[in-house]
PDBQT receptor file of N, H, CA, C and O in Angstrom, charges set to zero:
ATOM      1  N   UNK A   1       0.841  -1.164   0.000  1.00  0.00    +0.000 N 
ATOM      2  CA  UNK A   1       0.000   0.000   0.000  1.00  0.00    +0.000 C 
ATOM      3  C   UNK A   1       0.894   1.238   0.000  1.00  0.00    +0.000 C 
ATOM      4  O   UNK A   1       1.613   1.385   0.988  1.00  0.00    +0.000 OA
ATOM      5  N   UNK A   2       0.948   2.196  -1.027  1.00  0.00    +0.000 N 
ATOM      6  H   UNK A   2       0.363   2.076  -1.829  1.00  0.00    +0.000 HD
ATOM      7  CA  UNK A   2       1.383   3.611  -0.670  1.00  0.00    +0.000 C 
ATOM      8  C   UNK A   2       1.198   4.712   0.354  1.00  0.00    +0.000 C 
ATOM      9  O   UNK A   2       0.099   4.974   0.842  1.00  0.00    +0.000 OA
ATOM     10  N   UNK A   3       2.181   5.267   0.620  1.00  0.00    +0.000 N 
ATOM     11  H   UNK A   3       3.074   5.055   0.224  1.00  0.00    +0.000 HD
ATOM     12  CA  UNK A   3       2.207   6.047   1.706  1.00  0.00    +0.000 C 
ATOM     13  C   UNK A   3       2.539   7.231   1.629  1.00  0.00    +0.000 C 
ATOM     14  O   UNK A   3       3.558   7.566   1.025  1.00  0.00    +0.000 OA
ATOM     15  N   UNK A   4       1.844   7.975   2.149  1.00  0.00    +0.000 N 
ATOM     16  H   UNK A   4       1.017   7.703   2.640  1.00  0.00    +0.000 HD
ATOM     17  CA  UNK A   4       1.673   9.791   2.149  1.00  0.00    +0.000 C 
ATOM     18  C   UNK A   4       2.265  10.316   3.398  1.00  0.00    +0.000 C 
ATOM     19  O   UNK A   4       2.171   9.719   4.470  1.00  0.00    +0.000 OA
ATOM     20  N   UNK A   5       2.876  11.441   3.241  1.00  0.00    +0.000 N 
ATOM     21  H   UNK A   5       2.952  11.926   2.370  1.00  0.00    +0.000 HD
ATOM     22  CA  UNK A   5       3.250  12.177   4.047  1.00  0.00    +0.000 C 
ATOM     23  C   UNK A   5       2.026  13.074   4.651  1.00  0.00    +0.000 C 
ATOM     24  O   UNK A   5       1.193  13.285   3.770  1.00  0.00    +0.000 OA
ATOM     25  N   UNK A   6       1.748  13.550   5.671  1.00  0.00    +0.000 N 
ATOM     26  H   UNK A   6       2.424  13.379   6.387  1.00  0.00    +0.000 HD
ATOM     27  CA  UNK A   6       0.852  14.331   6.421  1.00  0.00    +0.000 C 
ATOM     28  C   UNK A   6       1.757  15.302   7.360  1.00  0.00    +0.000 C 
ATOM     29  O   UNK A   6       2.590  14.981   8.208  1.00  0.00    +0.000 OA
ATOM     30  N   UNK A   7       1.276  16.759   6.885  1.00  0.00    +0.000 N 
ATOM     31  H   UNK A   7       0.599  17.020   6.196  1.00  0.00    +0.000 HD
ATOM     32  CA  UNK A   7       1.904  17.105   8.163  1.00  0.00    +0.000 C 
ATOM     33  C   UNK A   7       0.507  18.084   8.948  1.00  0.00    +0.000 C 
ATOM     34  O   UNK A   7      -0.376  18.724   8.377  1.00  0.00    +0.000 OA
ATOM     35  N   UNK A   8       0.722  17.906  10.278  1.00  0.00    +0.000 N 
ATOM     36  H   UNK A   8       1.439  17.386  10.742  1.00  0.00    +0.000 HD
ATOM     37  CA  UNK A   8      -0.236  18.128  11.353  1.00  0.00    +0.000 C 
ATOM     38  C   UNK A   8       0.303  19.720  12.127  1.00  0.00    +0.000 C 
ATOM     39  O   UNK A   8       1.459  19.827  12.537  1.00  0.00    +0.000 OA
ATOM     40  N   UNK A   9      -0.633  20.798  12.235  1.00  0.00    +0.000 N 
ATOM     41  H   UNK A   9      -1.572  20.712  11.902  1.00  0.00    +0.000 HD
ATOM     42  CA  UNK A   9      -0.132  21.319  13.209  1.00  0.00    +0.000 C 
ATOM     43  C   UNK A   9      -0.688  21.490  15.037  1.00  0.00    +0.000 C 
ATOM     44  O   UNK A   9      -1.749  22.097  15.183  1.00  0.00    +0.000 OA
ATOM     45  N   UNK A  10      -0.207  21.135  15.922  1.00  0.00    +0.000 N 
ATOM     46  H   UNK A  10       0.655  20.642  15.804  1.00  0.00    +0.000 HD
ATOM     47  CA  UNK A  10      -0.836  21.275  16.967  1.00  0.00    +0.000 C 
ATOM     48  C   UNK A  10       0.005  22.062  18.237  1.00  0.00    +0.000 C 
ATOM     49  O   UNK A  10       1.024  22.730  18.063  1.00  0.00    +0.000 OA
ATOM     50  N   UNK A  11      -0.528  21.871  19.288  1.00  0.00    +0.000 N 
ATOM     51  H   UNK A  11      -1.356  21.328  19.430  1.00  0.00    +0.000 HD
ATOM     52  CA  UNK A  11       0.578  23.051  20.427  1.00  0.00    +0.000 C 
ATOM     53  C   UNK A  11       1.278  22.204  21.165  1.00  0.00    +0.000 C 
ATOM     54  O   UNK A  11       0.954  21.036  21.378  1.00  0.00    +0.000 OA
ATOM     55  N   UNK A  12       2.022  22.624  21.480  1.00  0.00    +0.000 N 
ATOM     56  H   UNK A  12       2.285  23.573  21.307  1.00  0.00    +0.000 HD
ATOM     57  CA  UNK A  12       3.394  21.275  22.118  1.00  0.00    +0.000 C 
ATOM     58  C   UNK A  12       3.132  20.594  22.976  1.00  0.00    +0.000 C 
ATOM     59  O   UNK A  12       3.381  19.397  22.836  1.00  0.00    +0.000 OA
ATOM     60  N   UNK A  13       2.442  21.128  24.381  1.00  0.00    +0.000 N 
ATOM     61  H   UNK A  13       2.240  22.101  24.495  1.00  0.00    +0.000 HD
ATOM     62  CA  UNK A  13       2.012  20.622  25.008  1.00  0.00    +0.000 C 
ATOM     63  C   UNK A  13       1.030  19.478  24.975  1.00  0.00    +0.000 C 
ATOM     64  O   UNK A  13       0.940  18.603  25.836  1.00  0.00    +0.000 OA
ATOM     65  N   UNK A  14       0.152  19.611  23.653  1.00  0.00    +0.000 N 
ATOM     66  H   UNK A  14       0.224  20.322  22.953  1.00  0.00    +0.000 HD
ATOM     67  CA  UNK A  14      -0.615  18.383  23.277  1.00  0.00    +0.000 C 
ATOM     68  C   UNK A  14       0.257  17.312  22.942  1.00  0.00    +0.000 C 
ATOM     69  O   UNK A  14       0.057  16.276  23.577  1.00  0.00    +0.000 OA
ATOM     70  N   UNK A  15       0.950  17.304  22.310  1.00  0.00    +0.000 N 
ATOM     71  H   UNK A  15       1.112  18.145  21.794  1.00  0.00    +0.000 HD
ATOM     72  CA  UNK A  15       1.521  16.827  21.602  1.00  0.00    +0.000 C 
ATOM     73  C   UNK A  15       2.587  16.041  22.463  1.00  0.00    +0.000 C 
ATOM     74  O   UNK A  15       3.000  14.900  22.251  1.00  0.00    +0.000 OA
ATOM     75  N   UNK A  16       2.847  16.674  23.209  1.00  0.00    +0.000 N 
ATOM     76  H   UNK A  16       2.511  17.600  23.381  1.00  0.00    +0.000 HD
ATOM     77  CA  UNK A  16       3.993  16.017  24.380  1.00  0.00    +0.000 C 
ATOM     78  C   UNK A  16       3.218  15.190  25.578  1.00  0.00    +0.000 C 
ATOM     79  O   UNK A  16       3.828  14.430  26.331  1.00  0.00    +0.000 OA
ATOM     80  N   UNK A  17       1.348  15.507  25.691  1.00  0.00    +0.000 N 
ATOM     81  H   UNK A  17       0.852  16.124  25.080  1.00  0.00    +0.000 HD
ATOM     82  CA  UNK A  17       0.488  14.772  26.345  1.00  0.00    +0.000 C 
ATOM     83  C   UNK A  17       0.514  13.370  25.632  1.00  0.00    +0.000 C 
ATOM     84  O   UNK A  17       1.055  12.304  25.929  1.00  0.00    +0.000 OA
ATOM     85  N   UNK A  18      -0.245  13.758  24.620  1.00  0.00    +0.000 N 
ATOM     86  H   UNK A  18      -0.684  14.623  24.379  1.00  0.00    +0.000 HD
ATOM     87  CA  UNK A  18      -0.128  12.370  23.268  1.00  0.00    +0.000 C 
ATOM     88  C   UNK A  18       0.631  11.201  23.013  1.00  0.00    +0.000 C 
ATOM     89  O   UNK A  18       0.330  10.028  22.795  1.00  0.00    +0.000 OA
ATOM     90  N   UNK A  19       2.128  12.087  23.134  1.00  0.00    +0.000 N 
ATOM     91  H   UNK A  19       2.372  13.040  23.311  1.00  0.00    +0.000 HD
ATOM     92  CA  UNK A  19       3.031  10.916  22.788  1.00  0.00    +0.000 C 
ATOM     93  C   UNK A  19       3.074  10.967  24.590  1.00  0.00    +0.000 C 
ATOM     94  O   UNK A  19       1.896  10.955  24.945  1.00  0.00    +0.000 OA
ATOM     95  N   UNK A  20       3.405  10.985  25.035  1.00  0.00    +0.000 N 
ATOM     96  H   UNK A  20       4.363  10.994  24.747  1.00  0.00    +0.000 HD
ATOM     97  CA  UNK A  20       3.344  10.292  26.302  1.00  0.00    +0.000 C 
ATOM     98  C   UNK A  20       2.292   9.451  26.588  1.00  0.00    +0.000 C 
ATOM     99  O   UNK A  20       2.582   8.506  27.321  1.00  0.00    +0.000 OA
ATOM    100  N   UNK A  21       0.893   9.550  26.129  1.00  0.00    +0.000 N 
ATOM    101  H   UNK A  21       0.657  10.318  25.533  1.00  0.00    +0.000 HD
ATOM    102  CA  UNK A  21      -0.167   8.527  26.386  1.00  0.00    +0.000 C 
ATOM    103  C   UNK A  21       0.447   7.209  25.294  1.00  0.00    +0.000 C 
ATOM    104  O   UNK A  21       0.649   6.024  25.557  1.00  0.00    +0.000 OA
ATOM    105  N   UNK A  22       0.582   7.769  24.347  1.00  0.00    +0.000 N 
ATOM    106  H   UNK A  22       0.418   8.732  24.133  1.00  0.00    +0.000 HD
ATOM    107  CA  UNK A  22       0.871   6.461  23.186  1.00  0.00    +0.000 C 
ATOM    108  C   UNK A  22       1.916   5.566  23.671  1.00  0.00    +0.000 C 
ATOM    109  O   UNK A  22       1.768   4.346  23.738  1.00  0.00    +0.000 OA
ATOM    110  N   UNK A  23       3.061   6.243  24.035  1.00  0.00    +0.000 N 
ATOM    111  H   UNK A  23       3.181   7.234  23.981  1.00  0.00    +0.000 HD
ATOM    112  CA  UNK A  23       3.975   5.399  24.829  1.00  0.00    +0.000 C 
ATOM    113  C   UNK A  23       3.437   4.594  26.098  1.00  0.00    +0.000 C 
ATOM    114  O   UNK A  23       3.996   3.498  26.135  1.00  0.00    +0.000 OA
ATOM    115  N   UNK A  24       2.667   4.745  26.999  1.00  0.00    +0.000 N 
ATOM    116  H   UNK A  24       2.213   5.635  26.969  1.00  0.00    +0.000 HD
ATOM    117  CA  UNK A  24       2.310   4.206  27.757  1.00  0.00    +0.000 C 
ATOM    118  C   UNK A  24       1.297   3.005  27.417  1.00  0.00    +0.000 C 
ATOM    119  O   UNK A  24       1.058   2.065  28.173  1.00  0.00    +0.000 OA
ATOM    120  N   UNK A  25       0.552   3.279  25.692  1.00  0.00    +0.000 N 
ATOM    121  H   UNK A  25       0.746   4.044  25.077  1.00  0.00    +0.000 HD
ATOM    122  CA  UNK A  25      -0.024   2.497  24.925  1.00  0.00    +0.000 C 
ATOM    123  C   UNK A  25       0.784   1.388  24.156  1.00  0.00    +0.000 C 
ATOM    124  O   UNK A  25       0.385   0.346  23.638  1.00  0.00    +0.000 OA
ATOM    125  N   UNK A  26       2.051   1.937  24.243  1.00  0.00    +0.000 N 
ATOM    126  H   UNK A  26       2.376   2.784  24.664  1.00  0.00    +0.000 HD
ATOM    127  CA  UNK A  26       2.678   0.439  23.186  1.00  0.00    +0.000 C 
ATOM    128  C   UNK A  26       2.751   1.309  21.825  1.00  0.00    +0.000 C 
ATOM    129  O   UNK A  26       3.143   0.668  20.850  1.00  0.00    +0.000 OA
ATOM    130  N   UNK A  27       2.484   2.462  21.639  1.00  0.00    +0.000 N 
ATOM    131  H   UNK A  27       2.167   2.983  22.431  1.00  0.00    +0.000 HD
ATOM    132  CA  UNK A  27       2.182   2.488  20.069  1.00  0.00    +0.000 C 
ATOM    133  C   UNK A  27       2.880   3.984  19.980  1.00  0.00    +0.000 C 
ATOM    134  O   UNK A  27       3.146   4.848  20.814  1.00  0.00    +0.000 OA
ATOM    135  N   UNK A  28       3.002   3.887  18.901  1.00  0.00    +0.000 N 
ATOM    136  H   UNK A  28       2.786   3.184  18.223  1.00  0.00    +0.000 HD
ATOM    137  CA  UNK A  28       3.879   5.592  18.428  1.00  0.00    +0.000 C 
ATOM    138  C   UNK A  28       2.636   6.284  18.206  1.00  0.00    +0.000 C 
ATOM    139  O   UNK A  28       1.519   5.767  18.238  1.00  0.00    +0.000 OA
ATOM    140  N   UNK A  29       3.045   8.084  17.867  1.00  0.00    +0.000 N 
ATOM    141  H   UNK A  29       3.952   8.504  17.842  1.00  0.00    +0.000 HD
ATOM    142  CA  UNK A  29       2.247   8.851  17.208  1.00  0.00    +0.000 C 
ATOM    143  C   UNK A  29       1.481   8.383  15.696  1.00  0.00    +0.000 C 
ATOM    144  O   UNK A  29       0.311   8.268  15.330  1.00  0.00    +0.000 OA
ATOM    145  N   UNK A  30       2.569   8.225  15.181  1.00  0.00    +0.000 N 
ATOM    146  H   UNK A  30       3.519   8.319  15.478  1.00  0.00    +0.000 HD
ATOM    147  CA  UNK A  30       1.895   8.007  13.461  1.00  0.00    +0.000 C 
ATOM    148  C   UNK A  30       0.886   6.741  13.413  1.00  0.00    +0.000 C 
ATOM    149  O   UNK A  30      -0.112   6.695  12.695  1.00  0.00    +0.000 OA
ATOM    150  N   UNK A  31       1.369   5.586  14.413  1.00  0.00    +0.000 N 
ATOM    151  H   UNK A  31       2.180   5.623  14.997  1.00  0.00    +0.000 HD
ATOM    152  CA  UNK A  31      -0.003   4.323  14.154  1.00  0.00    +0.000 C 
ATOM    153  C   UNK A  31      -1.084   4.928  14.951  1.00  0.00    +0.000 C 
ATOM    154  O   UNK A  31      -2.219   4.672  14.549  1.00  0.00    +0.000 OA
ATOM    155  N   UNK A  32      -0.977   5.679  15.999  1.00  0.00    +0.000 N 
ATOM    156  H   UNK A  32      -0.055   5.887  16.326  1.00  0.00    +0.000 HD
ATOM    157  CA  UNK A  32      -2.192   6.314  16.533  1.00  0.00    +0.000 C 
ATOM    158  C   UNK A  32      -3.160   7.074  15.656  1.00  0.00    +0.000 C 
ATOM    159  O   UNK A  32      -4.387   6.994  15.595  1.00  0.00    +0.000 OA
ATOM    160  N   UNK A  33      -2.269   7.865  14.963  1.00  0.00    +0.000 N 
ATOM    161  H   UNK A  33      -1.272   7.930  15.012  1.00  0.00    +0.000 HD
ATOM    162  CA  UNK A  33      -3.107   8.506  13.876  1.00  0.00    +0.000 C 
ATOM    163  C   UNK A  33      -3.532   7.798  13.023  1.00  0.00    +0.000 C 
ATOM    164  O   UNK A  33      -4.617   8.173  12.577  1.00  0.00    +0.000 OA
ATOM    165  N   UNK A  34      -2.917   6.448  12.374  1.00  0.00    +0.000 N 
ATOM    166  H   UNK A  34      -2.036   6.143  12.736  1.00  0.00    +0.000 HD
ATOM    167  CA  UNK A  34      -3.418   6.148  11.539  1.00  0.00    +0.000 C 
ATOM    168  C   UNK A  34      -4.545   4.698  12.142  1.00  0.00    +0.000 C 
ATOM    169  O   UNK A  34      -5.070   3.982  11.290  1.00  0.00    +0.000 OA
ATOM    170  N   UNK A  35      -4.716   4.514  13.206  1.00  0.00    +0.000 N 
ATOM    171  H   UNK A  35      -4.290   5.096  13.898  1.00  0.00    +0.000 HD
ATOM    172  CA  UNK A  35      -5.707   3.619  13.780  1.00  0.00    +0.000 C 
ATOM    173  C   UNK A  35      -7.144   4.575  13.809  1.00  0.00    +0.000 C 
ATOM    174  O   UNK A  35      -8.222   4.177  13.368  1.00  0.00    +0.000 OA
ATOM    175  N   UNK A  36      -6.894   6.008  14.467  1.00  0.00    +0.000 N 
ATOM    176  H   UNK A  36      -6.018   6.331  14.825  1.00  0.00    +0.000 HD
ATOM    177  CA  UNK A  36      -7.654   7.122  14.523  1.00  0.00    +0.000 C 
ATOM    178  C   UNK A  36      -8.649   6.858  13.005  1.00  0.00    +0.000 C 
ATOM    179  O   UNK A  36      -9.782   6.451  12.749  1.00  0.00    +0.000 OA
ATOM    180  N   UNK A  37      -7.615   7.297  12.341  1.00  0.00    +0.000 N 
ATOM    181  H   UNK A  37      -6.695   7.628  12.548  1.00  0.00    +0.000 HD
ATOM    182  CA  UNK A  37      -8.282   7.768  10.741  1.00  0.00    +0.000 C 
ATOM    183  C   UNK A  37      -8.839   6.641   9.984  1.00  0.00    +0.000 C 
ATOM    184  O   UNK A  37      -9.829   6.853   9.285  1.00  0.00    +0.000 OA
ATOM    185  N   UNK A  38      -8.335   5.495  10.036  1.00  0.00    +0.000 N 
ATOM    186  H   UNK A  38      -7.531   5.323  10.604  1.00  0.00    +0.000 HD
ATOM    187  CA  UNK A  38      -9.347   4.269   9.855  1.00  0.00    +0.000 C 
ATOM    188  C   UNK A  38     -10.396   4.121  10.439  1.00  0.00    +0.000 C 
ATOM    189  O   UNK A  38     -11.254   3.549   9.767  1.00  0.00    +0.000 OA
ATOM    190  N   UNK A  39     -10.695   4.426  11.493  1.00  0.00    +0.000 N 
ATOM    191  H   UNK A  39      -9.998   4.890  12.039  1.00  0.00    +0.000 HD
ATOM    192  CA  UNK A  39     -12.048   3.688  12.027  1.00  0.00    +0.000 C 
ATOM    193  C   UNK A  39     -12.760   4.056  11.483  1.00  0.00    +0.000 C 
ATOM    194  O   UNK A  39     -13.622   3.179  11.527  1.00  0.00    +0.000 OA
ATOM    195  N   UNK A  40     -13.289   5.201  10.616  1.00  0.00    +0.000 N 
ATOM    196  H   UNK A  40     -12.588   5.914  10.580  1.00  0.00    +0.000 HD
ATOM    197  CA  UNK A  40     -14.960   5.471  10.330  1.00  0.00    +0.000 C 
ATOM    198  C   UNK A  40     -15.090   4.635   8.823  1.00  0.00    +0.000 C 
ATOM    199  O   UNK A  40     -16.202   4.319   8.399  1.00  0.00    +0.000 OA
ATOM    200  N   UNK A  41     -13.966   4.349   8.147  1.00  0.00    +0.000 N 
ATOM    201  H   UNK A  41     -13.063   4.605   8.491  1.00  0.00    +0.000 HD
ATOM    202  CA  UNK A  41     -13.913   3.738   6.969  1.00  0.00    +0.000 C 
ATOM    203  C   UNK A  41     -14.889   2.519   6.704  1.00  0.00    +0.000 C 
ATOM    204  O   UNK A  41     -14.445   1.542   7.307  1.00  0.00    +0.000 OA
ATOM    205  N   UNK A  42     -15.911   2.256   6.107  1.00  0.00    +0.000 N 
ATOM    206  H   UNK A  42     -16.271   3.050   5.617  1.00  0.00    +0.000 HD
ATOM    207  CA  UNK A  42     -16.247   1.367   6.104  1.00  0.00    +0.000 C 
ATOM    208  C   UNK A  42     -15.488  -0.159   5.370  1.00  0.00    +0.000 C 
ATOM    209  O   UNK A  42     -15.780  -1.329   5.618  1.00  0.00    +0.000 OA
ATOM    210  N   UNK A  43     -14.640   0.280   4.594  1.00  0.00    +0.000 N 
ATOM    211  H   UNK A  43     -14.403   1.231   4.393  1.00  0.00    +0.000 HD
ATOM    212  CA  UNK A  43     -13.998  -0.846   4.444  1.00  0.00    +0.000 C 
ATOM    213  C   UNK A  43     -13.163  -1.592   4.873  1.00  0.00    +0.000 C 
ATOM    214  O   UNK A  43     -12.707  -2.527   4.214  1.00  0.00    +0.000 OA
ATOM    215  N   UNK A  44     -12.676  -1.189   6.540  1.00  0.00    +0.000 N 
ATOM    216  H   UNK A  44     -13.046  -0.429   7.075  1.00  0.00    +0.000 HD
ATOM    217  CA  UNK A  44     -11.885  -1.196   7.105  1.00  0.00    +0.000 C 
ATOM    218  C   UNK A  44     -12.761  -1.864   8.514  1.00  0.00    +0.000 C 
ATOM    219  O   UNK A  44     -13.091  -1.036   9.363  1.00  0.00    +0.000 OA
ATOM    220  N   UNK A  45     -13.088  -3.165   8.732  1.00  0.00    +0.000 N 
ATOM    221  H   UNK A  45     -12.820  -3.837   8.042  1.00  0.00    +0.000 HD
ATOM    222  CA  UNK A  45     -13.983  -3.760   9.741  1.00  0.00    +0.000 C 
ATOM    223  C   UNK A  45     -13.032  -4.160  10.747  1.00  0.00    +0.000 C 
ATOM    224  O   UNK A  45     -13.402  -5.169  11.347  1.00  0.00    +0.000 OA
ATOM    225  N   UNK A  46     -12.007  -3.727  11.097  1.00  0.00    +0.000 N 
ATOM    226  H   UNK A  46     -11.706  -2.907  10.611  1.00  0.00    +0.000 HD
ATOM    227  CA  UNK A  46     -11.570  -3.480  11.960  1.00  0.00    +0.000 C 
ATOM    228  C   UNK A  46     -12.011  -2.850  13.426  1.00  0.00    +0.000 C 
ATOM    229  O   UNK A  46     -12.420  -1.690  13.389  1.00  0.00    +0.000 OA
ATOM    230  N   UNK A  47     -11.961  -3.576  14.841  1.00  0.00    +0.000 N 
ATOM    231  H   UNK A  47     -11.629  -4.519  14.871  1.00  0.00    +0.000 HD
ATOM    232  CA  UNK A  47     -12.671  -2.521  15.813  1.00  0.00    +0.000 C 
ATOM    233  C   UNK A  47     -11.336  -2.626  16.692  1.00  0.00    +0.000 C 
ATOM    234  O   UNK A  47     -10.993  -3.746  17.072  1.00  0.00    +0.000 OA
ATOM    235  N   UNK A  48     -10.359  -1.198  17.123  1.00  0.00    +0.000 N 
ATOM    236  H   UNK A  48     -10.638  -0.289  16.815  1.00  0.00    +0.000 HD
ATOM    237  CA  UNK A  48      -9.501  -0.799  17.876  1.00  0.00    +0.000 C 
ATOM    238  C   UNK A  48      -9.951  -0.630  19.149  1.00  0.00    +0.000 C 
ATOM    239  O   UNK A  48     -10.798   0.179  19.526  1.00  0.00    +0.000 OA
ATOM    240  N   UNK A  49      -9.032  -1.844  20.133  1.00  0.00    +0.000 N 
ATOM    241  H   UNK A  49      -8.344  -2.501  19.827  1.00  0.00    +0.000 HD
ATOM    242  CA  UNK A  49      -9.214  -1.183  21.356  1.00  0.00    +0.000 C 
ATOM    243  C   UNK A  49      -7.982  -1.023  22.070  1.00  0.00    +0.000 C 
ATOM    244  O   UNK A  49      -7.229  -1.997  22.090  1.00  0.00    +0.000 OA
ATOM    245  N   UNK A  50      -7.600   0.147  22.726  1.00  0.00    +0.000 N 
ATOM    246  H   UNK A  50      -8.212   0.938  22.710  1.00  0.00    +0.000 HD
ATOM    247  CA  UNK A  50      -6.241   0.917  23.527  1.00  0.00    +0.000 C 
ATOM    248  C   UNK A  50      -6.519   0.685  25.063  1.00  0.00    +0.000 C 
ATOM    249  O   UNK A  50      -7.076   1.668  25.552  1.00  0.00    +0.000 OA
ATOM    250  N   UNK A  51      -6.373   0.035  25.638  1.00  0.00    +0.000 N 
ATOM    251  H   UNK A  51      -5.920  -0.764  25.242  1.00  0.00    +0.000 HD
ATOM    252  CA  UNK A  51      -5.949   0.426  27.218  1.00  0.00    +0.000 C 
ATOM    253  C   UNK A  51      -4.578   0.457  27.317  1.00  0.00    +0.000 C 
ATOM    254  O   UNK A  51      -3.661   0.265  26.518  1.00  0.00    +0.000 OA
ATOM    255  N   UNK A  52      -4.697   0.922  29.210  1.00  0.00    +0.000 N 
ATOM    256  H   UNK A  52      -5.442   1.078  29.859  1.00  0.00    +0.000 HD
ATOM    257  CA  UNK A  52      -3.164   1.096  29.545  1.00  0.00    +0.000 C 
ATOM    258  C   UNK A  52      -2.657   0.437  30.204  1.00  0.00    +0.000 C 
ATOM    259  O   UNK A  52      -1.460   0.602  30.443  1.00  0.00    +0.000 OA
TER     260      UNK A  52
């Protein structure tokens, strides 16, 4: 599958919340986003679940 670059802007502090939750998740920023952006897809019957 091909892959796109995205760039995001947000405030640091989020961002330094985020990746600190994801790390505590097992998972980086970019699969977070891209678990995020799949779910409403219908072709994608996938159901994500994150605890900590």
């Amino acid at each position: 599958m091909e892959t796109v670059n995205v760039t995001v802007r947000m405030e640091g502090q989020a961002r330094g919340d985020t990746a600190k939750l994801f790390s505590e998740l097992g998972i980086g920023t970019t699969r977070a986003i891209n678990v995020f952006l799949k779910l409403p897809c219908p072709k994608e019957r996938y159901r994500y679940y994150l605890s900590a």
